[in-house]
N, C-alpha and C positions, 0 to 999 in steps of 0.2 A: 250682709248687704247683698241684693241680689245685681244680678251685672247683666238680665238683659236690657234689649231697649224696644224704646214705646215705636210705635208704628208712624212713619213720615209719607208725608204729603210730599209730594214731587214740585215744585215752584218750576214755571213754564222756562222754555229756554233762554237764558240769559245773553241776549243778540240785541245792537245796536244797529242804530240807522246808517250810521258809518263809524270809522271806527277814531273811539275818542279816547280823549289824549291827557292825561291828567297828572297831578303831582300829590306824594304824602303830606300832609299838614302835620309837623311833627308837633301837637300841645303837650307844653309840660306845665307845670308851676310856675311861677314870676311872668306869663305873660297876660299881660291887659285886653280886656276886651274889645282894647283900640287894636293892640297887637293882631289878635288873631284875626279881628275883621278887616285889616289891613291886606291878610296872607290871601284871603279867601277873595276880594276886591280883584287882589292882583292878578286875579287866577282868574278871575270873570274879564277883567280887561285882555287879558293875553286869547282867552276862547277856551278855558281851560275847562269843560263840563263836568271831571268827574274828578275824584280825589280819595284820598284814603287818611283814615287813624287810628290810632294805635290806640286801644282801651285800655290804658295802664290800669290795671288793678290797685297800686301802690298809690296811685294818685284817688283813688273812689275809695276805699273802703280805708278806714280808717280805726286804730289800735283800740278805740271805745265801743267798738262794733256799731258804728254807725256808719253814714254814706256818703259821700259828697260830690254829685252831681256837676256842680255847678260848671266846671271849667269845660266839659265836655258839651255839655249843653249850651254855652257859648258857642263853641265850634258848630253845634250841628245850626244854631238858630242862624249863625253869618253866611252858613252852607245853602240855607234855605233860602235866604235874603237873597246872594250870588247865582244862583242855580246850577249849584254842584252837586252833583249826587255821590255819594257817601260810601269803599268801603271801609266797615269797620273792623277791625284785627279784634280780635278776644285776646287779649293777652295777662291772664290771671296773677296777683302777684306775685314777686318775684324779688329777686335782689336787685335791683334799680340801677346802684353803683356798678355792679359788675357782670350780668347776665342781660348783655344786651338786644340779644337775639329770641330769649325766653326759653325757660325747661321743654326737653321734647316728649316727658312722660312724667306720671305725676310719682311722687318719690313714696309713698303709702296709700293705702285705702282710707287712711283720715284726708289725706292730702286731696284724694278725690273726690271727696265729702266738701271740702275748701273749696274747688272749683265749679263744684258743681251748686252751692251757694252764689259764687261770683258771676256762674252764667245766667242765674236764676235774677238779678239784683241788675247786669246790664243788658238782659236782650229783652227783660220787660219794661225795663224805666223806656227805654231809646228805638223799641219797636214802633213804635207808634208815630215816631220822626220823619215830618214829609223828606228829610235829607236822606234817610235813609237807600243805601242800594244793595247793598249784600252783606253781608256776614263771611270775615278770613276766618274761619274755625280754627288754623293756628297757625302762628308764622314760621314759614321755612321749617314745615316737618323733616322728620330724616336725621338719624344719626351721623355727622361728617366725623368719622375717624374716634367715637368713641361706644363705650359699649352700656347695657342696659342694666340699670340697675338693680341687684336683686333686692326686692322689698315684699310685705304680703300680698299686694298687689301686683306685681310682676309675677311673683309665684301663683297666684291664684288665675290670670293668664294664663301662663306657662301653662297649668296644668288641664286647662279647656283646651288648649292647641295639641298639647300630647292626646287628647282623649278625641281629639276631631280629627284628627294627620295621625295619630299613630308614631311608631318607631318611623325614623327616615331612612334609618340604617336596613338592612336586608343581609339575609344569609344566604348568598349562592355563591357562593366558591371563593371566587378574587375578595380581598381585603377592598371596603368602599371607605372614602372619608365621608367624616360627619358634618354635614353641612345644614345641620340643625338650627345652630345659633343664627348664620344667615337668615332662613325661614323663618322662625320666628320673629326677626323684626320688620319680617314684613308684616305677618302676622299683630304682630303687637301695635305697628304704626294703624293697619285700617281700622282694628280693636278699638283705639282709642280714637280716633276721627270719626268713629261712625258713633261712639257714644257720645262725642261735643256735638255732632248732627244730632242725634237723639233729645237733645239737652235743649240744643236751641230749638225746637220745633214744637215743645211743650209751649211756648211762648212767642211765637213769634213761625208762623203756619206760608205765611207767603213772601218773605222777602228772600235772594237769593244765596246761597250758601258755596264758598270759592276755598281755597288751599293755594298756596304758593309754594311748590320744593325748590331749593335750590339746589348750589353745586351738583348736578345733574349727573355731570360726566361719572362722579366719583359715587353718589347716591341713588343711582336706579335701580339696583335693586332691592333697597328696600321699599320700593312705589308698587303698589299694586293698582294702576291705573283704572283696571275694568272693574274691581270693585268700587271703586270713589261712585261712580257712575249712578249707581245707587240713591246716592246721597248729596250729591253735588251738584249744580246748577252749571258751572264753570271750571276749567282746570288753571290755574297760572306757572308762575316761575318768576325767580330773583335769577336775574342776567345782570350780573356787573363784574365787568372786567379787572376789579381791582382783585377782586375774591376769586371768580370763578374760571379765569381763561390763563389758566397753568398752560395749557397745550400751545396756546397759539404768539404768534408775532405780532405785536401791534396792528399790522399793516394785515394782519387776517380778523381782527376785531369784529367785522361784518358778518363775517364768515361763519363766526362765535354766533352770532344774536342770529342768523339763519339758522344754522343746523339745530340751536338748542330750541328756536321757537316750532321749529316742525317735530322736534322729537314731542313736545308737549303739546301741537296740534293732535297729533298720533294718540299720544294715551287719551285725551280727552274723550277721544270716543265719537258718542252720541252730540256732547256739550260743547261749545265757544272755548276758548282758550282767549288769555288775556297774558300781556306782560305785567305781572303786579308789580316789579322794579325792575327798572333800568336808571343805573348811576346818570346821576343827574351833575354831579357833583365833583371837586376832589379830595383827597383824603389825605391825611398827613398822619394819625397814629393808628388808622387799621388800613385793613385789605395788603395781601399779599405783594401786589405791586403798587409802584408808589405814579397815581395818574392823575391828570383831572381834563374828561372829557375836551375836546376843541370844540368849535359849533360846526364843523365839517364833521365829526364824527358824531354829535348829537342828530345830527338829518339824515346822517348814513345807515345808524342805528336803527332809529326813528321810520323811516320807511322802509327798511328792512324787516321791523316787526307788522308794519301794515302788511306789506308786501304778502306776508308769511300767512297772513287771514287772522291777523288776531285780532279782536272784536274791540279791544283797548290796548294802552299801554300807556303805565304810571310810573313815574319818574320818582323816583329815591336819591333827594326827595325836594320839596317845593323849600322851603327852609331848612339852614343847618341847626341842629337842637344847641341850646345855649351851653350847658352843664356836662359834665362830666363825659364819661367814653364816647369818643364820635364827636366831641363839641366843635363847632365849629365847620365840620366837614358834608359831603356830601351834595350841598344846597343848589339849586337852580337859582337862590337868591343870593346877589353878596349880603355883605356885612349890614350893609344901609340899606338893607330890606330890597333894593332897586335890581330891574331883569338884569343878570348877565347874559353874557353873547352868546351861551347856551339856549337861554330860556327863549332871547330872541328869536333862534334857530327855530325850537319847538313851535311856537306861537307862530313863524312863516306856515312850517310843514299844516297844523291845523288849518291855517286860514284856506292852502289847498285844496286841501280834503273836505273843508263844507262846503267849500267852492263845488265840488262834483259829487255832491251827496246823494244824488239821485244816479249816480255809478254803482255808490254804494249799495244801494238795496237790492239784496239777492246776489254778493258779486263772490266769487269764490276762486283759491289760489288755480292756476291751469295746471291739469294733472297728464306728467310724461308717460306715465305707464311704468316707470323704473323705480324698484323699492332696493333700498338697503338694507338688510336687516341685522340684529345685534340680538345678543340672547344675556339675560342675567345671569346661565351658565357657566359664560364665558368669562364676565367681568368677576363673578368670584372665584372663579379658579383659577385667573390671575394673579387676584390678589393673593390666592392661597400660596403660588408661588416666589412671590416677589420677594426679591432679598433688599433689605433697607439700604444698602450699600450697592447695586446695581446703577450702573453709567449705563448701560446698554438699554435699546427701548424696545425691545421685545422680549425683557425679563422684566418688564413693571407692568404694574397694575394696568394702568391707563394704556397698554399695547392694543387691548380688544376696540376701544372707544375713540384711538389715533384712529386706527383701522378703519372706522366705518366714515370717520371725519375727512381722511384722506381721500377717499370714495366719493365722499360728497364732493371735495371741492374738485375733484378729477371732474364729475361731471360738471357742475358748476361753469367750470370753466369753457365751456361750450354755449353758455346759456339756459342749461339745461336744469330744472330743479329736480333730484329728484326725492322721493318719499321714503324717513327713514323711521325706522319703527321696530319695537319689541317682536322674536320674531311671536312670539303666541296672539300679536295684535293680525296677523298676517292671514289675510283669506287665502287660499292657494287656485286663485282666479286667472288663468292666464291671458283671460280678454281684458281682465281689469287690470293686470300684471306682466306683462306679458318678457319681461327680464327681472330678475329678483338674484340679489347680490351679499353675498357670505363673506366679509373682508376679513380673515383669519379668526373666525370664532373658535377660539381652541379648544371651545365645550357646548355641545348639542345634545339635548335631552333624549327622551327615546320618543319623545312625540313630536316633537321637531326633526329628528329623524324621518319618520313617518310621515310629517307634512309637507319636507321637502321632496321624495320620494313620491309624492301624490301632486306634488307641482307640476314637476317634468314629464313624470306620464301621461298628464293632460296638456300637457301643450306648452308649458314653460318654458325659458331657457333662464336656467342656471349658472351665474359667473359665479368658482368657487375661488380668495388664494388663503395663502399662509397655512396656519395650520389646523386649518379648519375643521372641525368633529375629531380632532385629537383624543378629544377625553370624553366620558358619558359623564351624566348629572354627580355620578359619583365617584368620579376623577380616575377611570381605570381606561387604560389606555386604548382608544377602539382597534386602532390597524396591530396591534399585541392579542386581543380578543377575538376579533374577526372583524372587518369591518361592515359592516348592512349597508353600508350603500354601495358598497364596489359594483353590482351589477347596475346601476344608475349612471355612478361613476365612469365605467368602463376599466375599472381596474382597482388598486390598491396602492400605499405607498409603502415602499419599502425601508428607506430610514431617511432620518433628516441631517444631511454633513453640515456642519459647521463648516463656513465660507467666512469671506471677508466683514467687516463691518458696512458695508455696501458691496455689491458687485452685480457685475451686467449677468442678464437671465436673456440666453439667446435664443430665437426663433429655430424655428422647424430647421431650419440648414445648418443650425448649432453655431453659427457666426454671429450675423447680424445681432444687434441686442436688438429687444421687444420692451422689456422691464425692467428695473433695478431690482434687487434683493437685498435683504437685511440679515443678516449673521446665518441664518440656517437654509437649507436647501431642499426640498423635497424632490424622492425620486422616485418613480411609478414603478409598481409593475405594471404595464400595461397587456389588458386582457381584449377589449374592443374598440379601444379608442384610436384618434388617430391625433398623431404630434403635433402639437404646436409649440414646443419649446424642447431643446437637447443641451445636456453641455456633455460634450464626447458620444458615449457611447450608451448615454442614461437618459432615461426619456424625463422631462422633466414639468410638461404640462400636455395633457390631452385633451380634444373635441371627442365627447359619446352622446350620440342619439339615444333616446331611451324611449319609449312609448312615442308618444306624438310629439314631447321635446327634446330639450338636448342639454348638455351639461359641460361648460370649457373647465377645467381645473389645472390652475397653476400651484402646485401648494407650498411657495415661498412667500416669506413677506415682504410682498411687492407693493404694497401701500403703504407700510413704513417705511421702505426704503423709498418710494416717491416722497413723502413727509418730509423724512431728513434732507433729501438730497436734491430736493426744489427742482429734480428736470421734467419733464413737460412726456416724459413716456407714458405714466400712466392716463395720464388726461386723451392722449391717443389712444393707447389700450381698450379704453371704456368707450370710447366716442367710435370706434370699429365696430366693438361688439354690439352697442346698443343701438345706435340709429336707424339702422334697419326697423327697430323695433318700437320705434318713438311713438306716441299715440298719435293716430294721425290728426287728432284735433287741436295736436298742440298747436301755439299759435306763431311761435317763433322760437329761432336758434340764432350763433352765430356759424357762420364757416368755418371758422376753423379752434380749437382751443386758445385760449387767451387769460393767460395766467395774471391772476388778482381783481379780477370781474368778476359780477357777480350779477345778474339779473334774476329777479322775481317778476313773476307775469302774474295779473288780476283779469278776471273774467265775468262779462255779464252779457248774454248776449253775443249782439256779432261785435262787442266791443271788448279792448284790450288796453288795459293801462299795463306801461311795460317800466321796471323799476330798475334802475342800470346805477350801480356802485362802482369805482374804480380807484380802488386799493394801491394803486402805484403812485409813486413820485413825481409824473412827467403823464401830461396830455394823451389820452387814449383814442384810437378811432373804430370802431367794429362793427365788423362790416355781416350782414345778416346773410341766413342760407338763403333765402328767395325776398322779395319784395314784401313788406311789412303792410302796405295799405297805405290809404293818405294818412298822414304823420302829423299829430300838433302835439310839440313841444307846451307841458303844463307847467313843471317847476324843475328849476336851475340853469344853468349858464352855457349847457350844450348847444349842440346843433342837433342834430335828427332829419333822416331825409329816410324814405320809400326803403335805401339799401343801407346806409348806415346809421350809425349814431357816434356825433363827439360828446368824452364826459372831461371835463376837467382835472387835473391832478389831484386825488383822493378828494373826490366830491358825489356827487349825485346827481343824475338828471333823472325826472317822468317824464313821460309821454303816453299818447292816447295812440291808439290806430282800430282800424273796422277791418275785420278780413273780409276776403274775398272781395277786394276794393283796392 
């Protein structure tokens, strides 16, 4: 069986007129044609234009080798009736009972033969479907926490990727680990995504073609973002808090559906980003914690994924499925089919948003100039060290991914959004960049190496902490080896002491604290730098100039230790170093840091919709760096004037304003 693929047509960009807001229609069996038109009605009453379903294979194709249509072609004909537009999930069969997310690779080369029948049977029956709007080629790709099968099919992979990449290992001296196995599931995930893109395009030439990854934090890398590019119209993401926000406090949940939607603006690239789930619902025998959205956090979410530029966002899901795993849960509907105070929440936020639809066209998030960036490097040679048994949060996995999250909300908390991203997505543009931020990536490749060393020459300024380019791609320890950026740097470090579970990281006078720190310490030799941080006699963070820019490095972890320890240092930290350097088209800040806020700003023109979340218990008022323009209040319960704005106790206000006004 041969395994290339046929040549694809590119479907034009997948961009709405503003951005729309929809729910899954989960069809299963036992529901009536009143049923389903009932769900889809309800969707048109509320303003709901788009939706999503799931192509159960187990429900179509049937043990006598025939087909059965019907039930799905119900849905799209009520979709067409309502004027929802459609996506549809491919979802092949499967065990129904117990495989409720779907296989992420197929388990033989007959089994691929299976599916590729399946794709053959529903994207040409249902291509032709005015409801139709995209094609999910599969849900929630990405292995969470298991490994890949070996079968002939795998093997027969496998051995195209040894023959295109070669050995990963190398012989130059020092012992490398093999971090084969990692690559290859990247490998393997595009492998097969591009051949369901292959699949569907035989059959169906112009409708648009999306992926949804989830658990993000824990699954990036095996995402190979800039290849989907290729092949995709759209990027999404499953963001639900029950499953995916291991990291954060409830009262950071906003915080969650930011940083994960701009990490997915980032990989998309060229294309639209979409939220293809957000918990709609609560959940009583899945998801790790046990929640069910408020309608405060349904609008907080909710215009937090507009906010972000994402083109849509669908809710998981419009109905809870009747039957087995998951019954019951989830739903924006109760029991008696009728809106919960969710769905109501949604259906306000919508009515907003058509309200100022002509904002919408051509409007785009406001860009600081400040990137964070994070390296797949890092995140697996974390895991490579993690002991299953560690209490401590810079010996787990998830230390690299705190790291950059912490960074985000540091800045955050200013009002400030800023741009966080793979660093290989990273242009080393200092006009378009002109601060770019390393939160302990403790593994930098040797081209990342090289491109941040070509940052700063040009003109960048470089915040580096923790323990950052620790290890090269193949975990050999750089400042042990030599380090390559010490001339960049201004120096080297000499060892890392093991300090307290938190402790103060003092200023150039060696008193004052600047930072917290988390169990380790890093101490310079310093070659050309000049100190900004001492404790005694040990230089412990340096300012070096290097070409046209410049380089601060602290290399303790001072963003976990801000993470754990909730004080308000690093939010200063970042908000010194970076302001200076804000793009000066941004449109607005606050004065000072203000921890559990969060503003996202949209731009179109000389106008400015400005999106203010507040995460706290008790009544907020924040007060902006300069005059905002004349102010109208669009949606929630605030106030807004010229210099401030009131948001209610974890609630949500918009507002509009015009600069230079």
């Amino acid at each position: 069986m041969a395994l290339a693929f046929t040549a694809m047509t590119a479907a034009p960009a997948q961009e709405t007129e503003y951005p729309m807001v929809g729910a899954q229609i989960f069809i299963e069996p036992g529901q009536t044609r009143e049923n389903i038109d009932r769900f889809f009605s309800t969707m048109e009453e509320e303003g709901m234009e788009t939706g999503r379903i799931r192509m159960m294979g187990s429900h179509i194709m049937k043990e006598d080798g025939t087909s059965d249509f019907s039930l799905y072609d119900q849905a799209f004909e009520s979709a067409e009736r309502h004027g929802v537009r459609l996506f549809a999930t491919l979802f092949p069969p499967t065990d129904e009972l117990n495989d409720i997310g779907g296989f992420k690779f197929p388990s033989s080369r007959a089994h691929l033969e299976e599916i590729r029948e399946y794709i053959r049977l529903v994207v040409s029956h249902f291509s032709g479907k005015p409801a139709l709007y995209a094609w999910v080629l599969q849900n929630e790709p990405g292995l969470d926490g298991t490994e890949i099968t070996q079968n002939d099919l795998s093997d027969s992979v496998r051995a195209s990727f040894v023959k295109e990449y070669g050995s990963y290992r190398r012989d130059e001296g020092y012992l490398d680990a093999d971090f084969s196995e990692d690559m290859f599931k990247v490998y393997y995930t595009s492998w097969y995504l591009r051949w369901i893109a292959a699949e569907v395009r035989k059959y169906d030439k112009v409708h648009y073609m999306h992926i949804n990854p989830h658990a993000i934090f824990e699954t990036l890398p095996q995402y190979d973002f800039k290849a989907y590019e290729e092949f995709l119209t759209s990027l999404g993401a499953s963001i639900h808090p029950s499953w995916h926000f291991g990291y954060f406090t409830r009262d950071r949940y906003s915080l969650g559906v930011s940083v994960m939607s701009d990490i997915i603006r980032s990989g998309a690239g060229k294309n639209p980003f979409w939220i293809t789930e957000l918990q709609g619902g609560g959940v009583i025998s899945s998801g790790r914690v046990l929640l069910c959205p408020t309608a405060a956090e349904t609008r907080q979410w909710l215009w937090t994924g507009i906010g972000a530029g994402a083109e849509g966002v669908i809710f998981w899901s419009l109905n809870p499925r009747a039957a087995v795993k998951e019954a019951g849960e989830w739903g924006l509907l109760d029991y008696l089919g009728e809106p919960s105070d969710r769905m109501q929440a949604a259906a306000d936020v919508i009515r907003t948003v058509k309200g100022h639809s002509e904002f919408f066209k051509g409007h785009r998030p406001a860009e600081s100039g400040i990137a964070i960036l994070y390296s797949r490097e890092a995140i697996i040679a974390a895991k490579a060290n993690e002991l299953d048994t560690t209490v401590i949060e810079g010996r787990k996995a998830s230390s690299v991914m705190k790291s950059a999250v912490s960074a985000y909300e540091a800045i955050a908390s200013s009002g400030i959004t800023a741009d966080i991203m793979d660093i290989e997505r990273f242009t080393p543009d200092a006009g378009k960049y002109p601060v770019a931020i390393l939160p302990d990536m403790i593994s930098l490749s040797s081209e990342s190496i090289n491109l941040m060393e070509e940052y700063v020459r040009s003109g960048g300024k470089l915040i580096v902490t923790g323990m950052t380019g620790y290890f090269d791609e193949y975990m050999r320890c750089r400042f042990v080896t030599g380090f390559p950026l010490r001339e960049c740097f201004g120096g080297t470090v000499k060892e890392f002491k093991v300090r307290e579970h938190l402790f103060d990281i003092a200023g150039a006078d060696g008193k004052k604290p600047v930072l917290t720190g988390h169990v380790w310490m890093g101490t310079i030799h310093n070659d050309t730098g000049v100190p900004v941080s001492m404790c005694g006699d040990e230089v412990t963070g340096i300012r070096n100039s290097y070409g046209k820019g410049s380089v601060v490095w602290i290399p303790s972890m001072a963003d976990l230790g801000s993470w754990i320890s909730g004080d308000g240092r690093l939010a200063e930290f970042y908000r010194s170093e970076c302001i200076d350097s804000i793009n000066e088209d941004y449109p607005l800040y606050f004065n000072r840091p203000y921890r559990g806020i969060l503003m996202r700003l949209l731009e179109n023109g000389d106008e400015t919709m400005a999106i203010v979340v507040n995460s706290n218990p008790g009544k907020e008022t924040i007060r902006f760096c300069h005059p905002a323009g004349e102010t109208e209040m669009i949606y929630g319960e605030g106030k807004v004037s010229r210099t401030s704005v009131t948001v209610p106790a974890n609630d949500v206000v918009v507002f509009m304003f015009r600069k230079g006004q």
